[in-house]
C-alpha positions in Angstrom: 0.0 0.0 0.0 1.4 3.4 -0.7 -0.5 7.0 -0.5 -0.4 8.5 -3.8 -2.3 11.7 -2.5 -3.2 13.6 0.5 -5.1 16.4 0.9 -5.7 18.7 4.1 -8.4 21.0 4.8 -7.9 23.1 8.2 -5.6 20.4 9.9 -3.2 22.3 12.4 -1.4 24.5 9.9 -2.8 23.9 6.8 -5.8 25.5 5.5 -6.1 23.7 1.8 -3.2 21.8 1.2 -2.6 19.0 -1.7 0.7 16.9 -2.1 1.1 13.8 -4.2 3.6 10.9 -3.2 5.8 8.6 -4.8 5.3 4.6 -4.2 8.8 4.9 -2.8 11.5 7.2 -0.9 9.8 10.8 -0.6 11.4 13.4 1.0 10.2 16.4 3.1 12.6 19.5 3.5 11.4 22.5 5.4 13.0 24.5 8.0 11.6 24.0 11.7 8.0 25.3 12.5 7.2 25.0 8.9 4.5 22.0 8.5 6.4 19.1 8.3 5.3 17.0 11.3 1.7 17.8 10.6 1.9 16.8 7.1 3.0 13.0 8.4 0.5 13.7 11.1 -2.7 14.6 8.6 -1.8 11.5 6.5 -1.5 9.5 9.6 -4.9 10.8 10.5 -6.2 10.4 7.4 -5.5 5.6 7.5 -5.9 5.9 11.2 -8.7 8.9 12.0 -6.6 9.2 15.1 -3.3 11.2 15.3 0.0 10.0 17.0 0.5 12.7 18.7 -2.6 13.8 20.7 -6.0 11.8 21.9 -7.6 15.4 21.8 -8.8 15.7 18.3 -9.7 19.3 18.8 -6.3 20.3 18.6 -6.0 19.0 15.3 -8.7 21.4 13.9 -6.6 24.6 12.3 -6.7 27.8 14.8 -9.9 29.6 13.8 -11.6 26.7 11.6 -14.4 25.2 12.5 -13.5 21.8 11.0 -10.2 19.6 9.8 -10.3 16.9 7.3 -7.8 14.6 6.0 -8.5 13.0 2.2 -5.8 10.1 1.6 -5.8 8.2 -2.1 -4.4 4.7 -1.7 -3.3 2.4 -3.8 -2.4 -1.2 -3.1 0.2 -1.4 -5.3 1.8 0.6 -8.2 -0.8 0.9 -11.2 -4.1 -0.8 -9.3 -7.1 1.0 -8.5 -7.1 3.6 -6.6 -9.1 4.4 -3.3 -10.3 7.0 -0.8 -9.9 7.5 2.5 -11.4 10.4 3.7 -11.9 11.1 8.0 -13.5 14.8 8.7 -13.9 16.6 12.6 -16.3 19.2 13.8 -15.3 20.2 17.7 -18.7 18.6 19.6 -19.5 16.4 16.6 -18.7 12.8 16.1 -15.9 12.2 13.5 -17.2 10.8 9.8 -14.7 8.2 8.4 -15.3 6.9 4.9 -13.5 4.4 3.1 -14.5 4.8 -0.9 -17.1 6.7 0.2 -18.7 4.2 2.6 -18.6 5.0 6.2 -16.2 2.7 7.8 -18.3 1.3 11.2 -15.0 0.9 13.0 -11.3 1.6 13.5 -10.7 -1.3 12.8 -11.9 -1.6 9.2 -8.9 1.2 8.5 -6.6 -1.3 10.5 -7.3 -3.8 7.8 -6.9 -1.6 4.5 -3.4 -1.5 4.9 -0.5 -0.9 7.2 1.0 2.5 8.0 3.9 3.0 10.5 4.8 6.4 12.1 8.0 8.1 14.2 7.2 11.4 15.5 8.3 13.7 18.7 5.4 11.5 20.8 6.5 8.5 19.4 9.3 8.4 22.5 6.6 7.8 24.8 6.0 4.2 23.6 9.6 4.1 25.6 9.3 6.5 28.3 5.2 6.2 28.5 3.4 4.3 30.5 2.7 0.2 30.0 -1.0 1.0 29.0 0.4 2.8 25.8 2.5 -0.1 24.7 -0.3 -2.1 25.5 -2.3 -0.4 23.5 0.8 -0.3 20.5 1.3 -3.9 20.1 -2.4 -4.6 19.9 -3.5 -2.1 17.6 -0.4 -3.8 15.5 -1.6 -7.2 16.0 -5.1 -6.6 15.4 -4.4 -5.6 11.7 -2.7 -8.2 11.0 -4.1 -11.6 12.9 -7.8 -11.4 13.0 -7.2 -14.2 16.0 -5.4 -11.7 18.3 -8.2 -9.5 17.2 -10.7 -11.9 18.5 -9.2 -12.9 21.4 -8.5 -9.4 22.6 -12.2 -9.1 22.0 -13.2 -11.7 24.1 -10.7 -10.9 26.7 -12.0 -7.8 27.2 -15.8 -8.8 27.4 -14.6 -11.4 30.2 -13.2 -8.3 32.3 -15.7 -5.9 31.9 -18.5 -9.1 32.6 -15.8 -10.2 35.6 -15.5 -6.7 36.9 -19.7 -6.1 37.0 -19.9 -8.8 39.3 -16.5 -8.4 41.3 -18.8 -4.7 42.1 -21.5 -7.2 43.2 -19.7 -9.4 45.6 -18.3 -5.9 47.0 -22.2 -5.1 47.5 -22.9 -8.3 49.0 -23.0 -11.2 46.6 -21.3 -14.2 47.5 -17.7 -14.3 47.4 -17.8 -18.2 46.0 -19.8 -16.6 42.9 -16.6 -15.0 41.3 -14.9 -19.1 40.5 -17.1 -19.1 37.1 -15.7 -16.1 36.1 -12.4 -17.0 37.1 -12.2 -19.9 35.3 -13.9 -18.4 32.4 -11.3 -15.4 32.9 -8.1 -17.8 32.8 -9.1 -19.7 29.8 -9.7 -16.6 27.8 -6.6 -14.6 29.0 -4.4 -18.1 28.9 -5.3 -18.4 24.9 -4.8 -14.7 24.7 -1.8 -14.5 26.1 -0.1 -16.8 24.1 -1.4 -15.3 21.0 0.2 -12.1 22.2 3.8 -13.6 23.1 3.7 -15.2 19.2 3.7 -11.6 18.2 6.2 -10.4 20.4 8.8 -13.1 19.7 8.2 -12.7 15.9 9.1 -8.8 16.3 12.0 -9.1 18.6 13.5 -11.0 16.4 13.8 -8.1 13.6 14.1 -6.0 16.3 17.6 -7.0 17.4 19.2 -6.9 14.7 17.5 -3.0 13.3 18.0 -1.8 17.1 21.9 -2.9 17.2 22.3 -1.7 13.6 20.8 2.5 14.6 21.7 2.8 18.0 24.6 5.5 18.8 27.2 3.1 20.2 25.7 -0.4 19.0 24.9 -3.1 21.4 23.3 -6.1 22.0 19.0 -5.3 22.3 16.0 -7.0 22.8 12.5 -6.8 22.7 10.1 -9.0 25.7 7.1 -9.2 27.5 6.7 -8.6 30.9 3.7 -10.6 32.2 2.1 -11.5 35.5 1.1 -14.7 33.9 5.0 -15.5 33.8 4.6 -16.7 37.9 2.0 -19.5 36.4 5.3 -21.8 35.5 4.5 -25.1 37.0 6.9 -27.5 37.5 10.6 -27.1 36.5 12.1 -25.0 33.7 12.6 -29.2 32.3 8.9 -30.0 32.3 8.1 -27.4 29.3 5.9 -25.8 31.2 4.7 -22.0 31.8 3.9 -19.4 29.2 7.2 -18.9 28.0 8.9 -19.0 24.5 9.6 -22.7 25.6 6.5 -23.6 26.6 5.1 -26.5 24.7 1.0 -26.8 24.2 -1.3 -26.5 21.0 1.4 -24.6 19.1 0.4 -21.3 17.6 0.7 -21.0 13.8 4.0 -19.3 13.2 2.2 -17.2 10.7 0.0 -15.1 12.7 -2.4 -14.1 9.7 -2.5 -17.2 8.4 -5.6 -18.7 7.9 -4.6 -22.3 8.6 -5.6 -24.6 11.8 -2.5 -25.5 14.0 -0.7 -28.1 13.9 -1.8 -31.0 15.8 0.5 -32.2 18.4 0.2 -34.5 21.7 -0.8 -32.7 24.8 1.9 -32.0 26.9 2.1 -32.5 30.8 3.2 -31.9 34.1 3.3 -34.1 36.7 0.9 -36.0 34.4 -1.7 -33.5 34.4 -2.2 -31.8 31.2 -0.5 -28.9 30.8 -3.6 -26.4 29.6 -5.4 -27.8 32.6 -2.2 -27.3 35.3 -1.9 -23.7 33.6 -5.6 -23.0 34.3 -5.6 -24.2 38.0 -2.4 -22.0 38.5 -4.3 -18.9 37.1 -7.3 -19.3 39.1 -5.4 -19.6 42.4 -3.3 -16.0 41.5 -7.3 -14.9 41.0 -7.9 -16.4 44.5 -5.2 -15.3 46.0 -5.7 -11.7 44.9 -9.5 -11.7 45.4 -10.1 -9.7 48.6 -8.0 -6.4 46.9 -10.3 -6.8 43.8 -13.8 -7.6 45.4 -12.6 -3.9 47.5 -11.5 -2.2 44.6 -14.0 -4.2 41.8 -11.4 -4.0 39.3 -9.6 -7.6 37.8 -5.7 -6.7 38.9 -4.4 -10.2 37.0 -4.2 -11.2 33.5 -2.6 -10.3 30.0 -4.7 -6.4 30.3 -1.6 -5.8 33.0 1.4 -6.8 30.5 4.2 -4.4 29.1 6.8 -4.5 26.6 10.4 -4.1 27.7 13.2 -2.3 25.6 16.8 -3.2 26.7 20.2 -4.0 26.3 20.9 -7.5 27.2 23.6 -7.5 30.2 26.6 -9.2 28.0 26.5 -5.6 26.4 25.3 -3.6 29.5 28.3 -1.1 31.1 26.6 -1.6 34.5 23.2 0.6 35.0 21.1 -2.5 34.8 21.9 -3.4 38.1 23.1 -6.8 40.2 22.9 -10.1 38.6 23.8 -9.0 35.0 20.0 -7.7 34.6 19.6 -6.1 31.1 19.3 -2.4 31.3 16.0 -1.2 30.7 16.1 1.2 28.4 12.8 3.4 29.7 14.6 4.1 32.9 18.3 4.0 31.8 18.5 4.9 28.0 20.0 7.5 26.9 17.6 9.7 24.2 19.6 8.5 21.1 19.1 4.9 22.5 15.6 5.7 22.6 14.6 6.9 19.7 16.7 4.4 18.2 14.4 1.7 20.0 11.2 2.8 18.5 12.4 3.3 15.0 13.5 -0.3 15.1 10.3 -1.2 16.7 8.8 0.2 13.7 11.0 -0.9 11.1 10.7 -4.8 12.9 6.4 -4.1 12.4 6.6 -3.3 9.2 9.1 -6.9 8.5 6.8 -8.5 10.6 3.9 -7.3 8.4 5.0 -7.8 5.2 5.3 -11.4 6.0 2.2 -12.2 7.0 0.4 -9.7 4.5 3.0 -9.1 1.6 2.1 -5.2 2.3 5.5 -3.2 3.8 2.7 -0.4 4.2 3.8 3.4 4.3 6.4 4.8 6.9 6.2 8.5 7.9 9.2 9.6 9.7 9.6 12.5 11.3 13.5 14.1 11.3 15.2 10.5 12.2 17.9 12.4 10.3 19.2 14.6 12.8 20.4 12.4 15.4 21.9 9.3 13.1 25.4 9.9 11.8 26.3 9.5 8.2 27.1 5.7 8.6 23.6 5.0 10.2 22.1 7.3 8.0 23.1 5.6 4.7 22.3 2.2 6.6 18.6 3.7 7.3 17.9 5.1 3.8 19.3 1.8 2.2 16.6 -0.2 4.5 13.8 2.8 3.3 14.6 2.1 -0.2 14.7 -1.6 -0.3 10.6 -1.9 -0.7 7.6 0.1 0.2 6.3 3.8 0.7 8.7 5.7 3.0 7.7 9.5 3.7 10.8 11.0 5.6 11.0 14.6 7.1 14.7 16.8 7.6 15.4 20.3 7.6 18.5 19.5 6.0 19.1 17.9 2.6 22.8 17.2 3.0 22.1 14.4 5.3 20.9 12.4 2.1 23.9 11.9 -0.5 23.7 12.9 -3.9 22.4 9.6 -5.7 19.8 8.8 -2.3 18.2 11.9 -3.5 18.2 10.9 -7.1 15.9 8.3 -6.1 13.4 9.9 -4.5 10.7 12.6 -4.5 11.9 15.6 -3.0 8.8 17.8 -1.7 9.9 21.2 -0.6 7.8 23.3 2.0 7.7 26.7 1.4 5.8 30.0 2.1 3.2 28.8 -0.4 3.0 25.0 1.0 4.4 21.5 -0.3 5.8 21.8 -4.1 8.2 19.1 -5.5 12.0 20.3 -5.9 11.8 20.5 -9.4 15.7 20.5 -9.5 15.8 17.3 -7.5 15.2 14.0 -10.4 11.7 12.2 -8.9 11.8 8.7 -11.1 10.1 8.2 -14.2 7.5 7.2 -12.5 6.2 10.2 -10.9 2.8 11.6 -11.3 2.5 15.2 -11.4 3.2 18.0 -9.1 1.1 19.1 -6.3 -1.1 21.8 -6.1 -1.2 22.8 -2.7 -2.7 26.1 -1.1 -1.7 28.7 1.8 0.0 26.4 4.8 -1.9 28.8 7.2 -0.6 29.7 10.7 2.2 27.0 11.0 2.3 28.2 14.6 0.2 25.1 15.5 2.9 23.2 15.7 5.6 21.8 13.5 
């Protein structure tokens, strides 16, 4: 997938504002405060009807307006048909999405037209934010691509808010003995769930490694995990197989997580001669009953996979100390230094967008917002090399020099000016191109970069 065109009506600085794409590299030079973030931001908001970098949509509506709307054209691949994308706000009024000029009756239907990746300023909070936000990352990831993790994230949370009701009962007065159906109903939900979500995560950290090693400042050895409560449900020795880890044996996941296929079948592993599903279950609902008194008095479900967090690090072989006794890997939220950081979610990204392609064939657009600046030339040319291998990448700089002379060749070059987004006619764009942009007045590019 690839946007071929993107319009914006009163988003942040733009009052009427057209640019056309290239299916490849394009790239956006403008000097700071000039439109460039919110030209990766309309066209994020445009696939997504959400923006990365606020949950306030009123702040995406242009100073004065009364209304911002994002019109995307998408095609699936050079030459096919083209489609419409089109997400409109009114402050007090509930947002219109349309998808070819049907209204789209979920988020979710604009998860599954295509994948779209984006770094901006906020995008370091996925590090330094809270667990609810990565949460909340990883699934919206998942969910696009697996309409199993989709389905058991459904489920999961229709168990909780159904467990939750009645842990408010019980707190009222109903029987305490009540909540065992819903445990049990809870920990053979989350348990599926779970490992649903731990087949995703192993699948990105293994991209991840090797894109995180390859951009951060001084190298290293990184990895991507999941920290879950459900880890303390091991039973038995590390030996027996057992527990949720990447070990654990059980009714294997498809290693393609799209794929439309039925597992494998394999025999039921045990421990102690129980079956392991079963032992895992009884584990589960004793956490539950161990921590039911602190629910029932605060009627909220405190266990499961709705608590679970990703972890950026550096693995201790490669760790100068900060990660603490034991050769502990260094968590990057708490110890990482800002290049390290960034470096962390662009190769989260990049790792998403691998991980998509294979199991949609769709590398989806990338909108970048001045990765440039912080990269030195070495990582630089390593990044654009990656950028230019295969899909749409839409990358932001104030500077042009930090692409060499044939990088630029390649691409699209889209100048912002005084007069808005035009393509560097000096710059060669492939033979491939379509035409120049009209675009309109940026408008007060005080609302933000």
């Amino acid at each position: 997938m690839f946007v071929a065109r993107l319009r914006l009506v009163n988003f942040r600085s733009y009052h009427d504002a057209t640019v056309e794409f290239a299916p490849g590299l394009n790239i956006i030079v403008g000097r700071n405060a000039s439109g460039k973030t919110n030209l990766l931001e309309g066209a994020f908001f445009a696939l997504r009807a959400s923006s990365p970098r606020t949950t306030k949509d009123d702040k995406a509506v242009r100073w004065g307006a009364g209304f911002a709307r994002a019109e995307a054209t998408v095609h699936r691949q050079a030459g096919a048909e083209a489609h419409s994308f089109i997400v409109a706000y009114a402050p007090g009024q509930a947002k219109q999405v349309r998808v070819d000029g049907v209204e789209a009756t979920s988020l979710d239907d604009l998860r599954r037209q295509g994948s779209v990746f984006i770094f901006v300023p906020e995008s370091l909070l996925l590090v330094k934010g809270s667990p609810a936000r990565r949460r909340a990352h990883l699934d919206a990831f998942a969910v696009a691509i697996d309409p199993a993790y989709e389905a058991g994230l459904r489920d999961l949370n229709v168990v909780l808010k159904q467990r939750n009701a009645h842990l408010w009962r019980v707190r009222e007065g109903a029987p305490g003995d009540s909540l065992d159906a819903w445990d049990r109903q809870l920990a053979r939900v989350a348990l599926g769930f779970e490992e649903r979500r731990r087949a995703i995560v192993a699948r990105l950290s293994a991209s991840y490694r090797d894109f995180a090693a390859a951009l951060a400042p001084d190298g290293g050895l990184f990895s991507l995990g999941l920290v879950s409560q459900l880890d303390e449900l091991a039973a038995g020795p590390p030996e027996s197989g057992a527990g949720l880890g990447p070990s654990a044996a059980g009714p294997a996941v498809d290693a393609d997580p799209g794929s439309p296929r039925e597992p494998k079948a394999a025999s039921a592993p045990t421990v102690g001669g129980t079956p392991l599903a079963d032992s895992l279950e009884r584990a589960f609902m004793a956490a539950l009953r161990a921590r039911r008194p602190g629910e029932i008095s605060r009627a909220v479900s405190g266990f499961g996979p709705h608590r679970d967090d990703l972890r950026f690090a550096e693995d201790a072989a490669a760790a100068t100390g900060e990660g603490g006794e034991g050769g502990a890997p260094r968590d990057l939220r708490l110890f990482g230094s800002q290049g390290e950081q960034r470096a962390a979610v662009l190769a989260l990204l990049l790792a998403e967008r691998a991980v998509a392609a294979e199991a949609t064939g769709d590398l989806g657009a990338l909108l970048l917002d001045d990765v440039m600046s912080e990269l030195d030339d070495a990582r630089r040319r390593l990044l654009v090399s990656t950028l230019s291998a295969g899909g749409q990448a839409i990358i932001t700089t104030t500077n042009r020099l930090y692409f060499a002379a044939d990088e630029l060749a390649r691409a699209r070059v889209i100048d912002i000016g005084p007069e808005g987004p035009a393509i560097d006619d000096a710059a060669p764009t492939g033979a491939d191109d379509a035409a120049a942009p009209t675009s309109a007045d940026p408008g007060d590019a005080r609302r933000d970069g």
